[in-house]
Structures are given as structure tokens and as C-alpha cells.
N, C-alpha and C positions, 0 to 999 in steps of 0.2 A: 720557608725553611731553606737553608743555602749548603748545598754541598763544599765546604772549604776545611781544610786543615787545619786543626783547633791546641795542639797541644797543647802551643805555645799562650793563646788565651785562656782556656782551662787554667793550668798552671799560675800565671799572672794573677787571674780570677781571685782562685783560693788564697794566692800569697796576699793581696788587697784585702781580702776583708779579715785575713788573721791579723794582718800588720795592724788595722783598723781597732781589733781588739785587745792588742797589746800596748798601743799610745793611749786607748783610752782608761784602760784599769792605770797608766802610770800618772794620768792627769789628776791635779788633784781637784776634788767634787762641787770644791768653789768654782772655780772658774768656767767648770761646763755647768753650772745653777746661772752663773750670769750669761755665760751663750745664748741658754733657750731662751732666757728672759728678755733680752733683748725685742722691742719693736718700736717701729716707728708710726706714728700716727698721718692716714691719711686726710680722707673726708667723713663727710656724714651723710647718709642718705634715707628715709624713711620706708615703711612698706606700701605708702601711697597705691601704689602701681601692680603691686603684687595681684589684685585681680584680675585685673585686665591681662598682665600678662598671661597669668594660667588659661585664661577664658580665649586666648588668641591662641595658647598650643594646642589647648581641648577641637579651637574648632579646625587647626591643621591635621590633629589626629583624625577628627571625624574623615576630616577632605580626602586622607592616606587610603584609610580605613575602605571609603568608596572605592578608592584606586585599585587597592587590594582585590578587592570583588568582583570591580566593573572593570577594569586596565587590562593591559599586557598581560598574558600569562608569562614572558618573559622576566626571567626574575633580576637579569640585568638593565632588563626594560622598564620598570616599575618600580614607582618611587617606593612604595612600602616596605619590599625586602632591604633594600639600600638604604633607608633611615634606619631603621630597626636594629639591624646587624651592621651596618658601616656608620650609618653615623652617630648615630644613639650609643651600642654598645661597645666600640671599637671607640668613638672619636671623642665622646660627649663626656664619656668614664677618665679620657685626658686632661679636658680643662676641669671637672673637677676636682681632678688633682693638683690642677695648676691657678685655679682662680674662688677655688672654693665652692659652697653650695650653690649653684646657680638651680639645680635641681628642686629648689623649696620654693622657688618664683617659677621654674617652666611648668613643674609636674601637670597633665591634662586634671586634674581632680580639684586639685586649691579650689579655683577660682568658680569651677558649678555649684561646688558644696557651700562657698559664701550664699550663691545666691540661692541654691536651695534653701538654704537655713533661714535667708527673709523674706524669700516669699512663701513658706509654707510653718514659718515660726519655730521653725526648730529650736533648742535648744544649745545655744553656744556656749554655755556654760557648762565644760565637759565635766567637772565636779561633781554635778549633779545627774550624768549620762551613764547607763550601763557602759563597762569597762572589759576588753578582755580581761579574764583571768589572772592573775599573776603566774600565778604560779605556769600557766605556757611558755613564760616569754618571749623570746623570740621563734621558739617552734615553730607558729606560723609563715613564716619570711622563711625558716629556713626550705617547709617542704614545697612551699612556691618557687624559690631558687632555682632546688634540687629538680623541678617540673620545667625552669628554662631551661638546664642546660643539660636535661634531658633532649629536651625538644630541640635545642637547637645541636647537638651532639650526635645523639641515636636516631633522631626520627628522620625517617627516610624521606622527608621532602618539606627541610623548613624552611627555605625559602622558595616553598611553591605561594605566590601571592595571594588566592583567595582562601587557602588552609590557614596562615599567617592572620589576613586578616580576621579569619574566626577566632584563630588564637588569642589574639590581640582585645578584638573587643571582648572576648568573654572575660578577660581576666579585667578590662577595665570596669565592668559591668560590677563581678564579683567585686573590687575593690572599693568602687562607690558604694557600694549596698552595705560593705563592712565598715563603711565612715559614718555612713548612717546611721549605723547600729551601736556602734562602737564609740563613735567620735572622729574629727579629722586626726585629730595628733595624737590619741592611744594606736592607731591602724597605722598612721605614716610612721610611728616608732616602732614597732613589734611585728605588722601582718607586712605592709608591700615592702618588697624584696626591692625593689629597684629603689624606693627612696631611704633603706637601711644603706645597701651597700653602696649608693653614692654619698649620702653621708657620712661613712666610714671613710670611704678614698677622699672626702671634700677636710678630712681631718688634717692631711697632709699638708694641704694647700700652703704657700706662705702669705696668702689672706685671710684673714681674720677679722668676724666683724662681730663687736658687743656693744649693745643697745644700740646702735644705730650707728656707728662708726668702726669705719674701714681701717683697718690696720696693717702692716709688711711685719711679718716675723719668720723666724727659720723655717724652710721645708720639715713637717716633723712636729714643731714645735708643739701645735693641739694635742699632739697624743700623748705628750709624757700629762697632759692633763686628765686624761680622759678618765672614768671612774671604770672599775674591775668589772669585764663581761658576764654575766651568768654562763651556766655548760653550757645553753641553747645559742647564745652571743659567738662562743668559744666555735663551736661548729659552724654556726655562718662564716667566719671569719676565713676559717680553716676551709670551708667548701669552696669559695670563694676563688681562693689559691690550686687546692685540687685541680677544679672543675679544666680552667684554662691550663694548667697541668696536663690534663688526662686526653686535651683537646688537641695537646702540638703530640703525647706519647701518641698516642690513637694514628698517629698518619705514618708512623715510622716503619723501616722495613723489618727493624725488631720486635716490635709489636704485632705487624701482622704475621710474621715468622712466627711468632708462639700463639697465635689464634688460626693457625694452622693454613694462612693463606698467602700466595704468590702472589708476593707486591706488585710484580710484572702484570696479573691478572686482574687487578683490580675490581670483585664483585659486585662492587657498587656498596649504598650504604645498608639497603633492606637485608643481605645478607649477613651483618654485623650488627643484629640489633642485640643479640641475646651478647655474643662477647662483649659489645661495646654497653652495655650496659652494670655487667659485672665488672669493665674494668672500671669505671664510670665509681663506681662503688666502693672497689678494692683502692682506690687512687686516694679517695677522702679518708677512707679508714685505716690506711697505711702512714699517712700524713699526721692523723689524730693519735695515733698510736705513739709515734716517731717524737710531735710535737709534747705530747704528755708525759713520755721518759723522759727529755730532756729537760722540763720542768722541773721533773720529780728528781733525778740525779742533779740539777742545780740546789733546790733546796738542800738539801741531804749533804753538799759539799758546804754549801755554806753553815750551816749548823746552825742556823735561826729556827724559831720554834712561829716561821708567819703560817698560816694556814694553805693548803694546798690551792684549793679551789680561789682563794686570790689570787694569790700567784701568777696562777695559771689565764685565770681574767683579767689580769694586767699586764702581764707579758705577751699575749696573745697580740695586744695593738702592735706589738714591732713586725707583727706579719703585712701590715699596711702596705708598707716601702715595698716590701718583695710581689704584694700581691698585685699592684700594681706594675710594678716593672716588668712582669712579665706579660701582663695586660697591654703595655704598650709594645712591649718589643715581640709577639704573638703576631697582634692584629696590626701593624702598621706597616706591612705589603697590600694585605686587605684596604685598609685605611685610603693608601697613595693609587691604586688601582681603581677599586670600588667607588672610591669616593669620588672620580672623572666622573663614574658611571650617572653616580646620581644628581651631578650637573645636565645631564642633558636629559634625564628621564624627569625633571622638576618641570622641564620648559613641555614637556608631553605627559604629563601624567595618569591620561586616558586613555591613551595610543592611536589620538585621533588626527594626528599631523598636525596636532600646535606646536608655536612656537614662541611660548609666554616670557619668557627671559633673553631670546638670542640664540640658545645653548645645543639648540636643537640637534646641530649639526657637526656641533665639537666634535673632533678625533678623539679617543681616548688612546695615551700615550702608556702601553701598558710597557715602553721599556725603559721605562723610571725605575724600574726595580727588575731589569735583565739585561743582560751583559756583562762583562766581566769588571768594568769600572762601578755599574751602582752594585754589584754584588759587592766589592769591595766597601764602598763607602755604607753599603747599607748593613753589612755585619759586622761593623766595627761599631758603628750606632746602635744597633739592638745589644752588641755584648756590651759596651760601654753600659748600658740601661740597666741589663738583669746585673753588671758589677757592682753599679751605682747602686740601685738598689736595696743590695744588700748589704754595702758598705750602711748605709743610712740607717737601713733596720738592724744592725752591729749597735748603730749611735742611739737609736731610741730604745733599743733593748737598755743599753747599760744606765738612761736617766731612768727607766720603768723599776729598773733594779736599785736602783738608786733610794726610792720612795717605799722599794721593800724592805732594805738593810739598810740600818744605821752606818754600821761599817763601812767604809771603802774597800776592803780587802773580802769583806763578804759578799757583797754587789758583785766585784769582780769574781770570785769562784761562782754563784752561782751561776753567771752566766758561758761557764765554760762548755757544759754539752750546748747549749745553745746557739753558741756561738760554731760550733762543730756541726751543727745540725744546718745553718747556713751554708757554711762551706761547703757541706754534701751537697745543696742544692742550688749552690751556685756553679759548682763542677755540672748539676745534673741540666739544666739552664741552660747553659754553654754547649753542650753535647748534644741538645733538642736542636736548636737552632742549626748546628751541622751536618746532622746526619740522616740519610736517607730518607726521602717519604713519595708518598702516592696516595692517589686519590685527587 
């Protein structure tokens, strides 16, 4: 977070993505159908490999996992905290966004559950395999979510390494035992939280691959495909965005001013578990609230008779762009920092004076992102990011809207609170990023 004077980006901000939404309702609906449609055809590649590769992160997870337990209690000393949270959730949640699913070929799980299933004959034909529920649907994913980012939010020591690593394995544990049960691809669709919501951000991508070939199309463009979320979908999506929300509120000297605490004094986190969990709380249900009126008041302006709960499951994907953007422009001081760290804790990941890579010894250059030149370059990058962002989810809102009304001028009103409901949080976006924090 960077202490600088924002007005004038505020300001800019907002005027961006309404200008964004007034060229687009004047566009006519042909020529943004031929936009998204647009792709160019790359190569072709099979899933050949797809085993092996999971079967080689399964066994870098195992090796972490050991680190976690057996390594450095230092959590910038050890690799486990620094994949996890810097490069997994901070860095990995980027090129998803930028190159697509690569999360369906790394995930630790793929490639045991192959070979589970032919050495013990399981059953690959999930047709025939007990199924979650329908009617859950994605309930599961969501209260696992809602348990990371607890954990890594409220719990007063998530990057203590061998806490982590229990963390870690038991949810892999529990997740193989639900692909067992379940199937691989009912659980990787509905229960694990990590391969939902990388395949939600991997929608963005402007890669694209069907049947087996690679394609270039618009950032965005999978989502005006996507089919309408159930409520359960609707709250992932929505938590998603809170969660890293409540993550940059949670540090500010506003926040801890109304949780009754001297920023100057900083309590640590154990002290903040009951506030920071209610706000934690109050942040998603404030979001769902806000997200649902605007909805509801777009329908209602446009005077189509489509049903609510579509709607709402289809518009919900232009939360993508934003949900990401602020996932990049959040973690990417973390990202450029953390991420030295865990160059030289790779080359030691026992804390026994190896030195497996070179790396051992690197300096980490933590004033890549202090001084008065990278605070410059580096808040014009993040705000450029939460603008961009929104500008983008502006543009897939109005094709989403598009596929609800026939009309062009219905499309266009309903998306007017919508479009209002960004601009508040691109104001609110802008103002995180500048203003005081501790901790």
C-alpha cells in the first residue's frame, strides 16, 4: 500500500470506466459480436503429459510439505510459506489469468488419482460413480474458500511453516478422499476451491484451447460464453473479490480506527481475530448485497420479463476482470519482494546450508518497491490495473447483457446500476491502495 495523493487518479478512475460505458451502449451490438468473436488459431497439443506433470507437482508438494515440518521455522526462510502465498496465490493466480488453465495439468491430485484408479481399478467412468449432490453445488468450494482466507487473514500465524504445512496436507488429504468418492471432475468442478477459482480467472485468459488446439482471442472473451452461475457459483465469485477486499481494508488506519485500535500500536494479529473475522464477513455480505440490488434495479430499468437468478448468474462473470485486478495490484509488492525470498530458500529448503540452485546467497533487493521512484512507477501500475480492470468488466458486463436482452437500449439500461456499482469500487480500489496501513 503506498502513501501518495490520489485525487486526481480517483477521479480519472471513475471518469474511465463511465466513459467506457457510454461508447459502449452507443456501439452498435454487431460489431462488439464480431470483437469477441474474433481468434486466431495457434497449435495443437494433446493431454499426453498431463500425468506426469501432476505426478512431478504432487511429488514437489510432498518435498514442500517435508520443508514445512522439517525446515526453517523462518517463514522467509522456507520454501512452503513463499510457494503457497507468493507464488501459488499471489503469482500463479497471474498467469492464469494470462495463459489460461495451466492449473488442470499442475494440480498435486490429477495425476495420483490416474494412477490410483489403475492400480486399484477404480472406476473412470464417473457416470456410473456416486456424485455430489446437485442440489450443493458449489457450497462446498465455497466454505473451503471462505476457511483459506480465513486462515490466511485472521489466523494468527499462517505463515508459521509446520502449522501451514498441516494445513496443507490435510486439505490435500481431504480433497483426494473426495475424488475418490466423488469422482475426479464432480470434486475439481464444485468441492476444491483452488481448481474453481483458477478456472474462473483462467476464463479471462486470451488463451483458449478446444479439443486440443490452442487459440489467441480477447482478454474476457470465454466469459461472455460462460453458462449462468447457480446462488452457490454467485457467492464464490463474490467471495473471491470480498475476501482480497477485506484483505487491503483490514490493514488501514480506518479500519483499525473503528475496531478501536492505535494503528501506531499495532497489536499483532491474535488480537484481531473476533474483529477481523466479522469484518471478514461483513465485507462479502456487503458486496452480495450491493452486487444483488444492482442486478435487481438493472432488470427492473430494463423491463424485460428474464428471470432474476439468471441474470444474476450471468452477470456475476464480469466480476472476473475486477476480481483479478485487484488480486494483481493487492499481492504484487508481496509478489516482487517475497518472491527473491523464495529464490534462495529453494537452493536451502531444509535449512541445512545447501546450496542446490546457486541462489543461496542472493541479496534480496527489497527496494524494488521503496523509494520515491518505484513508489512512483509502482502506483501507477497497480492503479492502471484496478482501472483496467474495470474498464474490462464494463466491457463483459455489456456482451453478458447483451445474451439477456434482445434490445440494445435494454442491455444498455440494465446495466446502469451496474455499471455505478463499479465506479464505486473503482473509487474504493484507488483509495486502498493510498491510504494509510499498519501491520
Amino acid at each position: 500500500m503506498l502513501l501518495l495523493p490520489t485525487g486526481y487518479y480517483i477521479a480519472g478512475g471513475a471518469f474511465a470506466v463511465a466513459v467506457s460505458f457510454l461508447v459502449l451502449a452507443l456501439l452498435p451490438p454487431a460489431a462488439l459480436d464480431n470483437f469477441w468473436r474474433r481468434r486466431l488459431s495457434l497449435f495443437t497439443f494433446g493431454d499426453a503429459s498431463r500425468t506426469i506433470i501432476s505426478l512431478l507437482s504432487f511429488a514437489g508438494f510432498a518435498l514442500l510439505i517435508a520443508a514445512g515440518l522439517f525446515g526453517s521455522r523462518d517463514p522467509l526462510s522456507n520454501p512452503l510459506p513463499l510457494v503457497i502465498w507468493t507464488l501459488l496465490w499471489a503469482g500463479f493466480t497471474l498467469l492464469q489469468g494470462v495463459f489460461g488453465d495451466l492449473w488442470s495439468w499442475l494440480n498435486p491430485w490429477y495425476g495420483l488419482y490416474r494412477v490410483a484408479a489403475r492400480v486399484f481399478s477404480l472406476r473412470t467412468d464417473e457416470t456410473k460413480q456416486p456424485r455430489l449432490p446437485l442440489r450443493l453445488g458449489f457450497w462446498p468450494a465455497f466454505v473451503l474458500f471462505f476457511a483459506f482466507a480465513w486462515f490466511e487473514l485472521i489466523d494468527p500465524a499462517p505463515d508459521d511453516p509446520s502449522r501451514l504445512a498441516l494445513a496443507a496436507g490435510l486439505y490435500w488429504l481431504v480433497s483426494f478422499g473426495a475424488m475418490l468418492a466423488f469422482g475426479y471432475s464432480d470434486w475439481s468442478r464444485r468441492g476444491e476451491f483452488l481448481g474453481i477459482f483458477f478456472s474462473m480467472v483462467a476464463r479471462f485468459a486470451p488463451f483458449q484451447r478446444e479439443q486440443g488446439r490452442l487459440s489467441l482471442c480477447w482478454p474476457g472473451a470465454k466469459l461472455l460464453a460462460a453458462e449462468p452461475l447457480p446462488p452457490s457459483g454467485i457467492a464464490f465469485l463474490l467471495l473471491a473479490l470480498s475476501s482480497v477486499s477485506f484483505d487491503g481494508l483490514s490493514k488501514t488506519f480506518f479500519w483499525l480506527g473503528l475496531s478501536g485500535v492505535n494503528p501506531l500500536e499495532f497489536p499483532g494479529r491474535t488480537a484481531l481475530i473476533g474483529i477481523g473475522s466479522f469484518g471478514l464477513v461483513l465485507t462479502f455480505v456487503l458486496l452480495a448485497l450491493v452486487f444483488t440490488l444492482a442486478v435487481f434495479l438493472g432488470q427492473r430499468l430494463a423491463g424485460d420479463a428474464q428471470p432474476f437468478e439468471k441474470a444474476a448468474g450471468l452477470l456475476v462473470w464480469s466480476i472476473v476482470p475486477i476480481a483479478l485486478a485487484y488480486h494483481i495490484a493487492h499481492y504484487l509488492t508481496v509478489l516482487l519482494v517475497d518472491g527473491q525470498y523464495a529464490l534462495v530458500a529453494f537452493s536451502d529448503p531444509f535449512g541445512l546450508g545447501w546450496n542446490l540452485f546457486g541462489t543461496a546467497d542472493r541479496l534480496v533487493e527489497a527496494g524494488v518497491v521503496a523509494g520515491a521512484g518505484s513508489a512512483w512507477w509502482l502506483w501507477n501500475l497497480q492503479a492502471g490495473v484496478i482501472i483496467g480492470g474495470h474498464m474490462l468488466a464494463v466491457l463483459v458486463a455489456h456482451g453478458l447483457a447483451a445474451r439477456l436482452h434482445s434490445q440494445a437500449s435494454r442491455a444498455a439500461l440494465s446495466q446502469l446500476p451496474l455499471t455505478l456499482l463499479m465506479i464505486a469500487y473503482t473509487i474504493f480500489g484507488l483509495w486502498l491502495l493510498a491510504t494509510p496501513t499498519a501491520g
